[in-house]
Backbone as JSON, one array per atom type, in Angstrom:
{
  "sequence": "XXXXXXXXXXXXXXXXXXXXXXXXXXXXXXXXXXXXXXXXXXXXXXXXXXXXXXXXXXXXXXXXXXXXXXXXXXXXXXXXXXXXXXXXXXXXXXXXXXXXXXXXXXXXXXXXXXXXXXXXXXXXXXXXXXXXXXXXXXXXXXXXXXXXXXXXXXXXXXXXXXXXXXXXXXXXXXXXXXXXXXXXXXXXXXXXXXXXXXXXXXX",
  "N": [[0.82, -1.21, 0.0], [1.87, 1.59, 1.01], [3.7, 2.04, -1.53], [1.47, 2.79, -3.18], [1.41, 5.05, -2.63], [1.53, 8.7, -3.26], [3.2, 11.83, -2.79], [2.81, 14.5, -3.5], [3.61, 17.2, -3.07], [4.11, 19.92, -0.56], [0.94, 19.7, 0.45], [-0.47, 18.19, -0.8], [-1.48, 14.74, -1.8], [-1.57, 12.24, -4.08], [-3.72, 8.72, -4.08], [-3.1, 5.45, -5.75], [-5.3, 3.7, -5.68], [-8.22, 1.88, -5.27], [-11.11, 3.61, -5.53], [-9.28, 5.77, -7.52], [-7.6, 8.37, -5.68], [-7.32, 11.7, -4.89], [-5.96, 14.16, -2.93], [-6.71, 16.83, -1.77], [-5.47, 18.74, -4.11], [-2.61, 20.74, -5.12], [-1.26, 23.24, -7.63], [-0.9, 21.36, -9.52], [0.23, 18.97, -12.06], [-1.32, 19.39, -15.72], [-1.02, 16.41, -17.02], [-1.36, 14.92, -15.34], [-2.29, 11.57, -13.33], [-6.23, 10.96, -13.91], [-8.63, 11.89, -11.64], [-10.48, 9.63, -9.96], [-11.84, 10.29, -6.93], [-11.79, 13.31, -5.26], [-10.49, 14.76, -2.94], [-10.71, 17.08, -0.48], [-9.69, 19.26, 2.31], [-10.19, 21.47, 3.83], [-10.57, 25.34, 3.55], [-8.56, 26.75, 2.88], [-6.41, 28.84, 0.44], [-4.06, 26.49, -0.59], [-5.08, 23.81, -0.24], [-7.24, 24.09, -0.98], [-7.83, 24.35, -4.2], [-9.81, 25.8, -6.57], [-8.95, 25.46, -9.31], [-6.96, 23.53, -10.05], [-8.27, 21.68, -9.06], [-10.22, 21.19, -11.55], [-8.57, 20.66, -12.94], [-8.2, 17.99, -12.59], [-10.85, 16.94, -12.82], [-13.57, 15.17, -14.03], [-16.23, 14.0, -15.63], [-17.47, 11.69, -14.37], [-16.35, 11.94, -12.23], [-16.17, 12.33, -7.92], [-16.3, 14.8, -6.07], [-15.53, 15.61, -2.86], [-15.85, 17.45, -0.22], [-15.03, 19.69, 2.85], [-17.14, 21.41, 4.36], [-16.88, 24.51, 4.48], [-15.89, 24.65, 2.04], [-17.42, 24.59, 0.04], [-18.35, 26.71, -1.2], [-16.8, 27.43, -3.13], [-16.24, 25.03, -4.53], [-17.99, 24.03, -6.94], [-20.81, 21.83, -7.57], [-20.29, 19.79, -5.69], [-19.59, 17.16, -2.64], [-20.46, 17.77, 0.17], [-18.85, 16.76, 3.49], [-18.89, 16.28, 6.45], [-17.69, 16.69, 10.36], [-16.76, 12.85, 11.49], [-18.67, 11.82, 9.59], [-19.37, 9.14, 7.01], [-18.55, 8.02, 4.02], [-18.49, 5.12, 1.33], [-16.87, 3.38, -1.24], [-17.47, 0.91, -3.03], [-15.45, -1.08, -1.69], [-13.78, 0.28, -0.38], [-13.53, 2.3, 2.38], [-14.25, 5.65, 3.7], [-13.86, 8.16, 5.79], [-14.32, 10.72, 7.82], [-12.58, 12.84, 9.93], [-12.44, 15.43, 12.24], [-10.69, 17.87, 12.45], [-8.29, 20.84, 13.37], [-7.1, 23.57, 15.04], [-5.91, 26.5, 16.79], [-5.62, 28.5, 14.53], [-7.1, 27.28, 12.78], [-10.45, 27.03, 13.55], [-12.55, 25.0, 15.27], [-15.58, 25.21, 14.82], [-15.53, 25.66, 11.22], [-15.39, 23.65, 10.58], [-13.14, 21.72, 9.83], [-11.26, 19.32, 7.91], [-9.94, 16.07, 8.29], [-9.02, 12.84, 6.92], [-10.0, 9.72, 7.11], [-8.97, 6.53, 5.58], [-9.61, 3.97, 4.42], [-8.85, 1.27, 2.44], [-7.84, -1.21, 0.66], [-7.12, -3.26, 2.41], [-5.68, -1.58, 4.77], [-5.22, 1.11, 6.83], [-5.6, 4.35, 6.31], [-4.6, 7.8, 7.32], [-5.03, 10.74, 6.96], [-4.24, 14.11, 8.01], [-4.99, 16.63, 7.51], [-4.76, 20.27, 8.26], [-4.21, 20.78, 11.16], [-3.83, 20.69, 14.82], [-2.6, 19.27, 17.4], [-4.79, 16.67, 18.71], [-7.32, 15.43, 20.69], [-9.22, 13.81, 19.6], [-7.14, 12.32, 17.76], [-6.26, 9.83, 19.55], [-8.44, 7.99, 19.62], [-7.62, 6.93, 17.65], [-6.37, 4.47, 15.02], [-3.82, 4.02, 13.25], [-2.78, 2.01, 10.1], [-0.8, 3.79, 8.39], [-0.07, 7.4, 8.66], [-0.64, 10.52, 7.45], [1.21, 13.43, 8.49], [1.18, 16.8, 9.36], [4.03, 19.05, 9.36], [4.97, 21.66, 9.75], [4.16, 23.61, 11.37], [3.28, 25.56, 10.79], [0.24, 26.7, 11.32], [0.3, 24.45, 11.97], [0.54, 21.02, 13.32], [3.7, 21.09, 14.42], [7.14, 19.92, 14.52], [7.62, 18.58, 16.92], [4.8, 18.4, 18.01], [3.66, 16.62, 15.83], [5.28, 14.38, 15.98], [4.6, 13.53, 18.97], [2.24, 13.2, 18.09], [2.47, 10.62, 16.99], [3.22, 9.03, 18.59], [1.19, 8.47, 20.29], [-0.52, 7.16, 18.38], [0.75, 5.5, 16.93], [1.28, 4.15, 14.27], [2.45, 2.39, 11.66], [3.56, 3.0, 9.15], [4.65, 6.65, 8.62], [4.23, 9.51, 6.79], [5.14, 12.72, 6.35], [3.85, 16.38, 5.56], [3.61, 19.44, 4.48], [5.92, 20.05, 3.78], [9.82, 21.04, 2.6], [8.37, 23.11, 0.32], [9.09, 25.77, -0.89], [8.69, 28.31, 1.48], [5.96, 27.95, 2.53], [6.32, 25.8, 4.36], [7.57, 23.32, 6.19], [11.11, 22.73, 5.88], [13.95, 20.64, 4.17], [15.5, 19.75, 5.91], [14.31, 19.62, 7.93], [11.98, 17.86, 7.77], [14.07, 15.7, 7.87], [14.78, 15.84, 10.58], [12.69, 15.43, 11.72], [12.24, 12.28, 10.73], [13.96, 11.31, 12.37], [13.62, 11.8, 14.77], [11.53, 10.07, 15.43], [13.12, 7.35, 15.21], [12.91, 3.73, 15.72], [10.0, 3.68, 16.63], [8.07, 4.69, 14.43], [8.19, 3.91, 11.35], [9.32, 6.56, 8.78], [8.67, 7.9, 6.2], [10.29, 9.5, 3.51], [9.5, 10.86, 0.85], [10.28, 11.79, -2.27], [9.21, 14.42, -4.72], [6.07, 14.19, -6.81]],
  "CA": [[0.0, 0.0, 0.0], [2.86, 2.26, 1.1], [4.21, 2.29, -3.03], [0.63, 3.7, -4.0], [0.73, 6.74, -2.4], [2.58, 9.54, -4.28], [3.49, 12.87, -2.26], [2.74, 16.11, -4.95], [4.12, 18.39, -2.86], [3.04, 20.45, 0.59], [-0.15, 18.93, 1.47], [-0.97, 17.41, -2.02], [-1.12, 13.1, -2.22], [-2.52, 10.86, -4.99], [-3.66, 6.98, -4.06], [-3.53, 4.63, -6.42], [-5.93, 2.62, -5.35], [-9.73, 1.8, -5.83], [-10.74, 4.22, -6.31], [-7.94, 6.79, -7.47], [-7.95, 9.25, -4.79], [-6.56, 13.0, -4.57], [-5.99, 14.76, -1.62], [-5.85, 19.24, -1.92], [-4.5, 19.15, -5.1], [-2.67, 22.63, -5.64], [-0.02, 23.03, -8.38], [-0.99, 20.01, -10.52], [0.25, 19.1, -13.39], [-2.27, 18.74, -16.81], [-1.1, 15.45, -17.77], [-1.95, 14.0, -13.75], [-3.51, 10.55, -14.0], [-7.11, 11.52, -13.76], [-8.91, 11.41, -10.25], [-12.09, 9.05, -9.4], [-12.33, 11.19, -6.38], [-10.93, 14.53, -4.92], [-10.96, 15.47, -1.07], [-10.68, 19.21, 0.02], [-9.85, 19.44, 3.84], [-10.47, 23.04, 4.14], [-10.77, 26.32, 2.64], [-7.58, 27.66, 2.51], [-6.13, 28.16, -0.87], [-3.28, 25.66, -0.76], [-5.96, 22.82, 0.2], [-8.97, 24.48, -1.7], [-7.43, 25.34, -5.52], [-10.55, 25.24, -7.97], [-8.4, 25.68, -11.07], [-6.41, 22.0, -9.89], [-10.05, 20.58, -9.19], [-10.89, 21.29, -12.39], [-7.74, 20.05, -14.51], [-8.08, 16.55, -12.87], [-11.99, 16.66, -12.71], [-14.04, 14.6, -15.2], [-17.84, 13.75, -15.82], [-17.63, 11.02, -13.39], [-15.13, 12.34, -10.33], [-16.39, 12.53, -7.14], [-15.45, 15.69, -5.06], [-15.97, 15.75, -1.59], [-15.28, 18.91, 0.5], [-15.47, 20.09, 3.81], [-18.37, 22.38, 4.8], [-16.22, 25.49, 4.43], [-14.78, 24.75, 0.7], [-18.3, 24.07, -0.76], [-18.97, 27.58, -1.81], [-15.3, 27.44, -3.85], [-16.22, 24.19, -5.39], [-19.33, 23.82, -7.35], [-21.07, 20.58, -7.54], [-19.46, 19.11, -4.75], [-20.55, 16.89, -1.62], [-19.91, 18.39, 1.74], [-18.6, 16.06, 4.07], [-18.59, 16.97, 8.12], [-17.34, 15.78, 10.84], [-17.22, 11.87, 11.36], [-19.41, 11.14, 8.52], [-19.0, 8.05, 6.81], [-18.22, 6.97, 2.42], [-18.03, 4.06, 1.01], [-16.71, 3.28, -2.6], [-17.14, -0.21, -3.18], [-14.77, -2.04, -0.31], [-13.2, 1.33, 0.05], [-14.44, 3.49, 3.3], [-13.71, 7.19, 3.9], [-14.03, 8.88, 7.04], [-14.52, 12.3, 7.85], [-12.17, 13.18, 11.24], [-12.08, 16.52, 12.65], [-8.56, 18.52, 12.09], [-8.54, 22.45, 14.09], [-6.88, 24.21, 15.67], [-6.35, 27.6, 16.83], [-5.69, 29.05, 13.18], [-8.62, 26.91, 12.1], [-11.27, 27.3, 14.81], [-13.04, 23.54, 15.08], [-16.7, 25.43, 13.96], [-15.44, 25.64, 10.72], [-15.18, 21.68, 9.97], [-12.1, 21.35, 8.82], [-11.09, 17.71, 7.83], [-9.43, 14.87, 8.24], [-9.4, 11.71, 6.23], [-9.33, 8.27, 7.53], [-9.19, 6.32, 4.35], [-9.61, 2.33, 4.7], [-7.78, 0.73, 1.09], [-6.86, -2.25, 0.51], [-7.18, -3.72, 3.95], [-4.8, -0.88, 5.43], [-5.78, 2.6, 7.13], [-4.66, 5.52, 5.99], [-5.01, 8.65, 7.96], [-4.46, 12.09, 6.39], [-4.33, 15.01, 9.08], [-5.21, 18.0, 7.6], [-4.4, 21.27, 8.57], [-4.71, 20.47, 12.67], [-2.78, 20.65, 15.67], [-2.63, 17.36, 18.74], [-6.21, 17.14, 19.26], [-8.02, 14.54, 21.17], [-9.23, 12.49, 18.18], [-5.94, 11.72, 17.28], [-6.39, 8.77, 20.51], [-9.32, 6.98, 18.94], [-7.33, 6.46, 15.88], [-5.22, 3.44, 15.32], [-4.09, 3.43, 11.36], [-1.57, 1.7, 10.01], [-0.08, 4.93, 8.03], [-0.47, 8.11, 9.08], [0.67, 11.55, 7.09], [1.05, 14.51, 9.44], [1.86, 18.3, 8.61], [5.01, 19.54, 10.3], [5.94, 22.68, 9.69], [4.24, 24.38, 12.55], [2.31, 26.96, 10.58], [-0.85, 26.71, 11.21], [-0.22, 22.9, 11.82], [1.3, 20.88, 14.16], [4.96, 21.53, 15.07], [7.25, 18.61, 14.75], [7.32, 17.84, 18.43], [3.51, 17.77, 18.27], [3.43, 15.7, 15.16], [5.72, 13.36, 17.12], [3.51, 13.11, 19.79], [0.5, 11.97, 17.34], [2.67, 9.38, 16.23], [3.46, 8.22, 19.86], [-0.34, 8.04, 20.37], [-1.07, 6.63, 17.55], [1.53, 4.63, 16.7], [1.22, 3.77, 12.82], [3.51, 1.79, 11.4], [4.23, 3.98, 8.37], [4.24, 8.05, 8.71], [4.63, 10.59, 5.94], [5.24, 13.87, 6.73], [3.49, 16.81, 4.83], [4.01, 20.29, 4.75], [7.6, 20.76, 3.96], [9.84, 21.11, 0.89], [7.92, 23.87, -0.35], [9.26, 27.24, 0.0], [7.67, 29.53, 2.02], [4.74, 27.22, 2.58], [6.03, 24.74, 4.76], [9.06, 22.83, 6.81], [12.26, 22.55, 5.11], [13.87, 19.47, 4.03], [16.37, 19.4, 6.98], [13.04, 19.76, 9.29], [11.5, 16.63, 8.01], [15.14, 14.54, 8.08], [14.88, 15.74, 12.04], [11.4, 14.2, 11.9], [12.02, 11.05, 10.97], [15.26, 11.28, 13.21], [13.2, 11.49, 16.07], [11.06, 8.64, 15.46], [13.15, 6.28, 15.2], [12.59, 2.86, 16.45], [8.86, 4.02, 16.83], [7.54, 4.36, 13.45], [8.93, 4.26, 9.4], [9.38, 7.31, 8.07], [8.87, 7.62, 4.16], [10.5, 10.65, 2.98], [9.27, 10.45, -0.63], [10.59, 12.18, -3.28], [8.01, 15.34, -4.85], [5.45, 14.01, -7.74]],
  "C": [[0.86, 1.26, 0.0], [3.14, 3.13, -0.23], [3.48, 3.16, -3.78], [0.15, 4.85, -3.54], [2.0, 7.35, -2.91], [2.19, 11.07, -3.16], [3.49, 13.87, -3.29], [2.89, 16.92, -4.49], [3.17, 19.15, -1.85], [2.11, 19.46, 1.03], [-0.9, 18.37, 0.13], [-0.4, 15.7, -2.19], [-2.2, 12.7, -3.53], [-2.23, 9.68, -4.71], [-4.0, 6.65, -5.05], [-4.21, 3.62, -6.36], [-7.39, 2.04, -6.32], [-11.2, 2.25, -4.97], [-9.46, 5.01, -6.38], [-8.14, 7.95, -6.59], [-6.96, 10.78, -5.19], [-6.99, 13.88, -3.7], [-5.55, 16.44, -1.58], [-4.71, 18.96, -2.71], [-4.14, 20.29, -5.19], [-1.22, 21.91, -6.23], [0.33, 21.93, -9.03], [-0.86, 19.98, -11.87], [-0.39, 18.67, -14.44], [-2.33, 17.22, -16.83], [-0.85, 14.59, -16.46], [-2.36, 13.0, -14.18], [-5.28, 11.44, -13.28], [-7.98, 10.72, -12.64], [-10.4, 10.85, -10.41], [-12.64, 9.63, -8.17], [-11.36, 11.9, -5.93], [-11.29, 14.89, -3.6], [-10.21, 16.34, -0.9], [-11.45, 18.81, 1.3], [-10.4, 20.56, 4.04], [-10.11, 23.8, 2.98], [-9.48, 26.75, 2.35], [-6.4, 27.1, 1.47], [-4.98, 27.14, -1.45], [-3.69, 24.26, -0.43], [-6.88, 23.03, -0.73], [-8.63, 24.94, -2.73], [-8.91, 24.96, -6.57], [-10.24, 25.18, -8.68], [-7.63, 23.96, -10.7], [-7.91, 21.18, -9.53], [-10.35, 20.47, -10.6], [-9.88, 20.71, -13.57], [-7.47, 18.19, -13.77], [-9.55, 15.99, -12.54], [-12.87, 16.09, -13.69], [-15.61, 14.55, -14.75], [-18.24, 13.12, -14.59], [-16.73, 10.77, -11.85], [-16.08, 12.81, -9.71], [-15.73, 13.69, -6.05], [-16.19, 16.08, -4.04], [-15.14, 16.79, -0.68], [-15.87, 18.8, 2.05], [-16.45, 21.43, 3.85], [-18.05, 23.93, 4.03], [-15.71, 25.9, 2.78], [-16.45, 24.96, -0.02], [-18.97, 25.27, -1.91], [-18.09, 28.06, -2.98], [-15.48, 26.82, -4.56], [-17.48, 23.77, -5.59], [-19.37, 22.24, -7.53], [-20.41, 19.5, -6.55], [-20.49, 18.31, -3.44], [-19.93, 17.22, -0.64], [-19.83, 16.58, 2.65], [-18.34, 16.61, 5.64], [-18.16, 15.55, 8.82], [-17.58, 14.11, 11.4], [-18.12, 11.13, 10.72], [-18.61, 10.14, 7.3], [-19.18, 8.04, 4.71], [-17.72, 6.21, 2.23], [-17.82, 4.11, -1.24], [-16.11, 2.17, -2.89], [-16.84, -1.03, -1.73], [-13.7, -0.87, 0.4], [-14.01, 2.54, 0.87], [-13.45, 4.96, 3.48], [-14.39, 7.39, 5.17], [-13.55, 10.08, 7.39], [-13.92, 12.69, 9.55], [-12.15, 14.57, 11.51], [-10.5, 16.98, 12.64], [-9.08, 20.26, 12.44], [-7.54, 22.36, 15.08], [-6.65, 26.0, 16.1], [-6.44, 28.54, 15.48], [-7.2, 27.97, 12.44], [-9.65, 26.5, 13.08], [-12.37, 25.35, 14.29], [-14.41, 23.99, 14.4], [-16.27, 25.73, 12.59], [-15.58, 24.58, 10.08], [-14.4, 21.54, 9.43], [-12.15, 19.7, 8.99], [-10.5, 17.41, 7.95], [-9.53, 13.85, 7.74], [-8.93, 10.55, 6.65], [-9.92, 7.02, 6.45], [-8.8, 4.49, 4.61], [-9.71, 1.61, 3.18], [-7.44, -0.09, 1.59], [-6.24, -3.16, 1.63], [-5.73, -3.17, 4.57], [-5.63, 0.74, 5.53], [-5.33, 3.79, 7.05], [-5.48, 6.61, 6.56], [-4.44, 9.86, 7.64], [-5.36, 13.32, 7.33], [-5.05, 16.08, 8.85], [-4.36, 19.07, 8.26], [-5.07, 21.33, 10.28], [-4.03, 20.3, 13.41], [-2.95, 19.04, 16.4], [-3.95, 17.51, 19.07], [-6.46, 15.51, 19.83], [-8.59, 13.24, 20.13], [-8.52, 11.32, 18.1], [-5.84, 9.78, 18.64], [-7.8, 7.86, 19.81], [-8.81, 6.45, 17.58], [-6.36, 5.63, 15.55], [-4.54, 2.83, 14.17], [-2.64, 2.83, 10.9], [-0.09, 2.62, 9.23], [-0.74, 6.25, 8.4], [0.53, 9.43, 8.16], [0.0, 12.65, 7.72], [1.95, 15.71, 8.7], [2.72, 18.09, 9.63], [5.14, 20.75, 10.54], [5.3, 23.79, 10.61], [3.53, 25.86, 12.21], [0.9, 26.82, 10.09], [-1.44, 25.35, 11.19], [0.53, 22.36, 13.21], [3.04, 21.02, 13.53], [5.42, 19.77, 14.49], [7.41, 17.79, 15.71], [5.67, 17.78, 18.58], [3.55, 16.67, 17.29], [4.77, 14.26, 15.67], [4.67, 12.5, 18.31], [2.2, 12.4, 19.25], [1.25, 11.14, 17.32], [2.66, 8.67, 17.33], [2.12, 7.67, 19.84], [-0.67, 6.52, 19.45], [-0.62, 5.07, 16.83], [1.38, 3.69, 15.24], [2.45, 3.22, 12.58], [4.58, 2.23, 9.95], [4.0, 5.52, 8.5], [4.88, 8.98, 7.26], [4.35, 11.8, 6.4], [4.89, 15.02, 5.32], [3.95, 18.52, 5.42], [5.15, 20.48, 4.67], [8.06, 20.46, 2.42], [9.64, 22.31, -0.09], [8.24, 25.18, -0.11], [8.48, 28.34, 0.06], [6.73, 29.0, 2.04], [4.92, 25.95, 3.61], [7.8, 24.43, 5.49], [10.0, 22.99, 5.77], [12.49, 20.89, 5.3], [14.99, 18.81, 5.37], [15.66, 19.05, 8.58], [12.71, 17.85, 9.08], [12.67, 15.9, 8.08], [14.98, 14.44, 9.56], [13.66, 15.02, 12.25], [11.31, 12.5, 11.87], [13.43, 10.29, 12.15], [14.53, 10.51, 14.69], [12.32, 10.16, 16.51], [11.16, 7.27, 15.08], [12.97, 4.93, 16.11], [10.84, 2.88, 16.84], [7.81, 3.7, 15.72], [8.59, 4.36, 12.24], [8.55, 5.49, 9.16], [9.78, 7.94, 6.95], [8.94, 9.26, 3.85], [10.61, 10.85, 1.35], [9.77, 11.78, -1.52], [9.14, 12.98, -3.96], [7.59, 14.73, -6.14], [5.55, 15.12, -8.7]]
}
């Protein structure tokens, strides 16, 4: 499962799974494979690009948004907190992700994405919240870079919690948008012996 996720940079993934998933596409390139569905955590425009919705959006893509994005992205289905999709043998789950830069009445998201009999848990834009303890996935990708996300001593701490057996780290890489690449090497520094940490190469 690990192989079919692809890192596109900041807080942008594509699964290859079933279906093809994409996660806040921004800064996508035309000739993308083309998405069976699209999830938009929140509004803000490095999560919420309508012009990248729209160059990997087709007749039959599914785009599911949080509460907040819905007025950004036409035709879309709102998704709130802990609400439940299924696609096929593939479930989605709608987790809460806030913190003080994104106030929890907003609904930002979280995605707990159940593929291929493995759980994938994509953070959002959210600090250490309480949640994060009901959640037990076998990969987990967490922001780092501490703006407007968790820190990498909080995103540490999820992992302790949580204890996934693979972690990708998001938010970094990107300049002026996010950790550096010397941030996430200290990331997976720190957790060693704890979890894997897949420092993937940018799509």
């Amino acid at each position: 499962m690990i192989e079919q996720i692809e890192w596109l940079g900041h807080a942008s993934f594509r699964i290859q799974g079933s279906p093809v998933f994409y996660i806040d596409p921004w800064k996508i390139v035309r000739d993308s494979l083309r998405a069976e569905v699209i999830l938009i955590s929140h509004d803000h425009y490095d999560h919420c690009s309508p012009g990248d919705v729209d160059k990997l959006r087709e007749s039959e893509t599914q785009v599911i948004v949080s509460a907040a994005s819905a007025a950004l992205i036409p035709d879309a289905v709102v998704l709130r907190p802990w609400q439940i999709m299924t696609f096929g043998r593939t479930c989605l789950k709608a987790i809460p992700a806030y913190n003080e830069a994104h106030p929890q009445s907003r609904e930002g998201l979280g995605f707990l994405i159940s593929i291929g009999f493995y759980d994938l848990y994509y953070a959002g834009d959210t600090g250490l919240i309480p949640e994060m303890d009901m959640l037990k996935p076998d990969i987990a990708i967490l922001p780092i870079s501490g703006k407007h996300t968790m820190n990498i001593g909080e995103a540490v701490q999820a992992v302790q919690r949580m204890r996934p057996r693979w972690v990708i780290p998001s938010h970094w890489g990107t300049a002026g948008e996010g950790a550096s690449v010397a941030d996430a090497r200290d990331f997976a520094n720190a957790l060693k012996g704890i979890s894997e940490v897949i420092l993937p190469e940018q799509g």
